[in-house]
C-alpha positions in Angstrom: 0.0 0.0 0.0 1.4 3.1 -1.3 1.8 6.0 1.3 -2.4 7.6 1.0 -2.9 11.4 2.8 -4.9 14.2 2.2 -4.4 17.4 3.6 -4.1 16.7 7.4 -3.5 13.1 7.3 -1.8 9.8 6.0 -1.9 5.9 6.3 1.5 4.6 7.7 2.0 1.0 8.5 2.4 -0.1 12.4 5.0 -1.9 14.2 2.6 -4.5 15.9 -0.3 -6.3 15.8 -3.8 -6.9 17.6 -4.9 -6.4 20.1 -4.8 -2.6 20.0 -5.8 -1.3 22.8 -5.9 2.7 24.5 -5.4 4.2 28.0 -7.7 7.2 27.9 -6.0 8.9 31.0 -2.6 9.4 29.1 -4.5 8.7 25.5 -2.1 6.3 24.4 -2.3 3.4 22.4 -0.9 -0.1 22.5 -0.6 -3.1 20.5 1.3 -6.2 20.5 4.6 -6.1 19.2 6.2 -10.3 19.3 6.7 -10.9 22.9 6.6 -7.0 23.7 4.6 -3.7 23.0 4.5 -1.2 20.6 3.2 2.6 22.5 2.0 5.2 20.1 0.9 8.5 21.2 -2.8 10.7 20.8 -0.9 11.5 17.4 0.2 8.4 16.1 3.8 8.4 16.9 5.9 6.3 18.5 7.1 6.1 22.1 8.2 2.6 22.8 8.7 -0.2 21.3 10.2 -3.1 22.1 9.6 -7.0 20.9 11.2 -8.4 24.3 12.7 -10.9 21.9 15.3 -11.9 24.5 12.8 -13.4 26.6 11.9 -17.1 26.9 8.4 -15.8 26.7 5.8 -13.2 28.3 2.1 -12.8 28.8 1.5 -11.3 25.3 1.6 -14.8 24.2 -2.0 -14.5 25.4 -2.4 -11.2 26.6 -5.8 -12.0 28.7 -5.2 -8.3 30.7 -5.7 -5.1 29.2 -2.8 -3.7 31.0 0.2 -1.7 29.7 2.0 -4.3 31.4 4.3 -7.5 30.3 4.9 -10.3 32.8 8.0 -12.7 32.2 9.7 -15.3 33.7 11.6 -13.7 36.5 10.3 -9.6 36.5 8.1 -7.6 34.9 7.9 -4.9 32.1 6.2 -1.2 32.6 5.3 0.3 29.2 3.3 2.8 30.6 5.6 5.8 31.5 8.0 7.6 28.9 10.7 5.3 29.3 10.0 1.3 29.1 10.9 0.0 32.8 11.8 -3.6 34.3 11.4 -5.0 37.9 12.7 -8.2 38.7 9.7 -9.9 41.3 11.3 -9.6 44.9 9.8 -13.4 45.7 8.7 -16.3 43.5 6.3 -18.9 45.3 4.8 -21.8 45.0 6.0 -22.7 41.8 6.5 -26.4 42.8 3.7 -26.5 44.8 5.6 -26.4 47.8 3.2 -24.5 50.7 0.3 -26.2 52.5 -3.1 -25.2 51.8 -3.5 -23.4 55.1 -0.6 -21.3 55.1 -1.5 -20.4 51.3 -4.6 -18.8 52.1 -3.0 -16.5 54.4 -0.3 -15.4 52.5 -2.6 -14.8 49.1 -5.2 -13.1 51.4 -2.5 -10.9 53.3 -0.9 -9.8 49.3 -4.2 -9.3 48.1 -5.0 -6.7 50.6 -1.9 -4.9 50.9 -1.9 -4.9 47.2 -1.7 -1.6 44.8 -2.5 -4.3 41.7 -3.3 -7.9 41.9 -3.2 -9.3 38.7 -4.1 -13.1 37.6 -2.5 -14.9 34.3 -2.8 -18.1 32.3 -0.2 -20.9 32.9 1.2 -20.2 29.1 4.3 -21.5 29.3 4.8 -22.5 33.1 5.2 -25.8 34.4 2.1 -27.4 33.5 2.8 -30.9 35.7 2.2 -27.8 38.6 -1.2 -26.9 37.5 -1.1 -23.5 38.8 -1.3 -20.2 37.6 1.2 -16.9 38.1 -0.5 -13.8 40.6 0.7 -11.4 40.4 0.8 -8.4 43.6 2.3 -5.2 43.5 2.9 -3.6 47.3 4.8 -0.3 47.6 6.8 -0.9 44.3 7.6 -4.4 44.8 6.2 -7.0 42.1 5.2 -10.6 44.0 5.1 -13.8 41.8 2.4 -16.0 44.0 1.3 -19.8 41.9 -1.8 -20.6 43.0 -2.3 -23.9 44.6 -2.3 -27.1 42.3 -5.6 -27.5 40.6 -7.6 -24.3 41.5 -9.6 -23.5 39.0 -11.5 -20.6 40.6 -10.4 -18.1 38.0 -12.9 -16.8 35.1 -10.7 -18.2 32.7 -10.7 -21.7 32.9 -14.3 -22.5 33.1 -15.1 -23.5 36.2 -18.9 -23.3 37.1 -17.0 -21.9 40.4 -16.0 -19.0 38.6 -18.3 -15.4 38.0 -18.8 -14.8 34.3 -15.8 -14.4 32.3 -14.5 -10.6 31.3 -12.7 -10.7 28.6 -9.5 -8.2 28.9 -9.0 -9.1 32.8 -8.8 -12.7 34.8 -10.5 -12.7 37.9 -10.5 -15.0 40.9 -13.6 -16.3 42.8 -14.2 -13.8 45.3 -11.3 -11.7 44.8 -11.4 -9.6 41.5 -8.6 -8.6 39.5 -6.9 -4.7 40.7 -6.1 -3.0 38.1 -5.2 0.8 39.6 -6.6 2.7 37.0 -4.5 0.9 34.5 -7.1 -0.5 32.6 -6.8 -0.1 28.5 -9.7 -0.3 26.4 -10.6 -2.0 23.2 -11.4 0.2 19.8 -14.1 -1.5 17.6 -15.0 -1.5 13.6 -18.6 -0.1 14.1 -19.5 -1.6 10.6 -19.1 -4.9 11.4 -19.0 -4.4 15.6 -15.5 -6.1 15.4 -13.4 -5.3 18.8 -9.9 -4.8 18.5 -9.0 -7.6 20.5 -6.5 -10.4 19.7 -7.8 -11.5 15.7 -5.8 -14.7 15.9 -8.8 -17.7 15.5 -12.1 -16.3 16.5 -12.9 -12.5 16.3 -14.6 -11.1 19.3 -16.9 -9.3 17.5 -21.2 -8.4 18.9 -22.5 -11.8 17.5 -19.9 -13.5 19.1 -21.0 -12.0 23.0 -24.5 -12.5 22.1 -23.6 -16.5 21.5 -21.3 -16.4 24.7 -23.2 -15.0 26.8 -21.1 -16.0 29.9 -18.3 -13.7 28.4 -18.6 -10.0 28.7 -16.7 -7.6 27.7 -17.2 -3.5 29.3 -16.8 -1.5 26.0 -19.8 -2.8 25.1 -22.1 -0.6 26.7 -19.7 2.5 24.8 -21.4 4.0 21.4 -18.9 3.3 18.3 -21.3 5.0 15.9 -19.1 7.1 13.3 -19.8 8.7 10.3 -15.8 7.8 9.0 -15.7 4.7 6.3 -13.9 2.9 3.6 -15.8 2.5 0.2 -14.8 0.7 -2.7 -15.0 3.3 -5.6 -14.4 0.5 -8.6 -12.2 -3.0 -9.2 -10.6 -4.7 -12.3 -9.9 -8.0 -13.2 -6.1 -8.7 -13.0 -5.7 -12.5 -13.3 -7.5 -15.9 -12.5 -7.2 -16.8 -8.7 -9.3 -20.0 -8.9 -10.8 -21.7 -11.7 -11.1 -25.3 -11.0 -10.9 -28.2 -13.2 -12.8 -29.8 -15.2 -14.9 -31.6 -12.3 -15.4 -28.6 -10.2 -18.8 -27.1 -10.7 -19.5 -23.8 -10.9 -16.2 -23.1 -10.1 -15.0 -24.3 -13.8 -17.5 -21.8 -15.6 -17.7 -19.1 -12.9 -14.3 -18.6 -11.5 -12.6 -16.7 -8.6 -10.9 -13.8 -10.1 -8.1 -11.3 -8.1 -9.0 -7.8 -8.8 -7.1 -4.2 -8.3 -9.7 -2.4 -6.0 -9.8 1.6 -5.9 -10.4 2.6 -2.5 -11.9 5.9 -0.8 -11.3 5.9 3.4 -13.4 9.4 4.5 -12.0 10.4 8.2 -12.5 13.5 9.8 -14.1 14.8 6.7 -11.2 14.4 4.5 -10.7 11.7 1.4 -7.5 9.7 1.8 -7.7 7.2 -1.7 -5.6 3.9 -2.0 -5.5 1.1 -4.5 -4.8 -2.7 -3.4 -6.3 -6.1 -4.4 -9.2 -7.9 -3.3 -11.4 -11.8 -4.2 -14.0 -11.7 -6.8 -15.4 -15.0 -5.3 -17.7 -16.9 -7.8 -20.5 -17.5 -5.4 -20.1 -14.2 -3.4 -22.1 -10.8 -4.8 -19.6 -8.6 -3.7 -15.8 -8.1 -3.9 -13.9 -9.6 -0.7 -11.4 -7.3 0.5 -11.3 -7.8 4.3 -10.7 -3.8 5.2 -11.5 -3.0 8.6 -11.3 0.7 10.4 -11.4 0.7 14.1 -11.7 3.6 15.8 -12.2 5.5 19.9 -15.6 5.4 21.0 -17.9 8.6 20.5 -17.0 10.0 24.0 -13.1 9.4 23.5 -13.1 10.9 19.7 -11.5 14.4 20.9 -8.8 13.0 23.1 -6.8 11.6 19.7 -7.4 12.0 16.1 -5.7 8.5 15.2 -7.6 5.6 13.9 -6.4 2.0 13.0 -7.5 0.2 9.3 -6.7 -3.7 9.3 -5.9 -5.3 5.8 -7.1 -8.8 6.7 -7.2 -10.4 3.4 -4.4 -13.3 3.2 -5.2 -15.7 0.1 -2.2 -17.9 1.1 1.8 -17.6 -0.8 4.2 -19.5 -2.5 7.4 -21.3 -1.5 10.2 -19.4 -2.8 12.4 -22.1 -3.6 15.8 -20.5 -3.1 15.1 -19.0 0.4 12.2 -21.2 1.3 10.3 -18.5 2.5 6.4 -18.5 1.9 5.9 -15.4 0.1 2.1 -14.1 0.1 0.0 -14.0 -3.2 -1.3 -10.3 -1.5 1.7 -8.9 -0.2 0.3 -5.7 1.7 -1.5 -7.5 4.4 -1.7 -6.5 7.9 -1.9 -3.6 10.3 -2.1 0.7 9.3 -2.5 3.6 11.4 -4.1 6.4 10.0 -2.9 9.4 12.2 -2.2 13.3 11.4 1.0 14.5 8.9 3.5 15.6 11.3 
């Protein structure tokens, strides 16, 4: 995708992925960037970024909490002030299971209330012959690494019938809800087809899905995401056969799937920013497939940035390039775009 602007603004590509998520005390944004986080400004620019790459592996892997926070093996990362920050925990344990029942409830109940953030994960990449799950406390600037006892499944998570209903962007424990001082980020959504910007790997979390799970919730729901801004296909040509079947596929061999060069107009802010990439003339579809999202702020966070987010989902599968056997995308522009203001 060529560089598209108009007067005020442009369509740059990002250095992360889903979820993107905003803090809407600073009016920041994040998004996951490998085993790190990518921080953009209220303007679109960049103020951290870093893939953690030297890490055996972090909670990003799931990234269940909609914190500006990454937990890894022996410390923690901050992302949420200028400067990205680490803090090794000051204890580990439990990790092999090794304090009685008794003695466990004390100590979790005693960190849980002298706790600035309590914080629950997944078991990702921990010893799964444990069967516990990281907590973690923060008390007066010290981080806590707490397992939980062997096979307590009390958080929302893991689908107990123990458990309260499930929120998606924060793990909760039976009884003793997730703390999230203010920290919480929230989720930007694609009004036009109510897609959240959560995670996009396997299922999107999108209006239809909440309605089907009705256990899950999710708070931004209850925000309005109406928005006059849009992306319009203004006209497509045929470039070249992208399915055609053989002689035994019907319709397929007599109607077939077609890749086209699609003219695009995205309206933001009243201004036209225009684009052309490809999309899917499927045989048995109406329309033209070309999988362009725009998520924005809700209504009552509009004036606090004036950046938005368009996805380019399409993927169409690649080709084996023989010499460095790297599978090289049939659609080559795929993937994530911010549409901010021209510096």
């Amino acid at each position: 995708m060529e560089k598209p602007q108009s007067k005020n603004y442009e369509i740059l590509p990002v250095t992360g992925s889903f979820p993107i998520l905003f803090d809407s005390i600073s009016n920041e944004y994040y998004l996951s960037n490998n085993q790190g986080l990518t921080k953009y400004n209220h303007l679109g620019n960049v103020i951290i970024s870093d893939d953690l790459a030297k890490e055996k592996y972090t909670s990003v892997f799931d990234f269940v909490n909609f914190i500006p926070y990454v937990f890894a093996e022996k410390g923690v990362y901050d992302f949420s002030g200028k400067k990205l920050v680490y803090t090794e925990f000051s204890q580990i344990l439990n990790s092999k299971n090794e304090i009685k029942d008794s003695d466990f409830k004390i100590l979790f109940e005693k960190y849980y209330k002298d706790a600035e953030m309590a914080v629950y994960d997944t078991n990702r990449n921990f010893d799964y012959l444990a069967e516990n799950y990281p907590m973690y406390f923060k008390i007066k600037n010290n981080w806590i690494l707490l397992f939980s006892q062997k096979g307590d499944y009390r958080f929302t998570h893991s689908g107990s019938n123990d458990a309260e209903n499930d929120t998606i962007g924060q793990i909760d424990f039976l009884n003793f809800p997730a703390k999230f001082a203010g920290k919480r980020l929230i989720v930007l959504k694609n009004q036009k087809n109510g897609i959240y910007s959560t995670k996009q790997i396997g299922e999107k979390i999108d209006d239809d899905y909440l309605k089907m799970y009705s256990t899950q919730l999710l708070k931004e729901q209850k925000f309005n995401y109406q928005s006059s801004n849009s992306i319009e296909l203004l006209s497509r040509k045929k470039d070249e056969y992208y399915f055609t079947g053989s002689y035994f596929d019907l319709p397929e061999w007599f109607s077939p799937s077609f890749i086209n060069t699609a003219y695009y107009q995205v309206t933001y802010n009243n201004e036209n920013l225009f684009f052309k990439e490809k999309a899917i003339k499927y045989f048995k579809d109406s329309k033209c497939k070309n999988d362009l999202y725009l998520y924005e702020l809700p209504k009552h966070l509009r004036t606090k940035s004036k950046v938005a987010f368009l996805d380019y989902a399409i993927n169409i599968g690649g080709y084996r390039n023989d010499s460095t056997d790297i599978v090289e995308p049939i659609i080559k522009n795929g993937g994530l775009y911010i549409l901010k203001p021209k510096n």
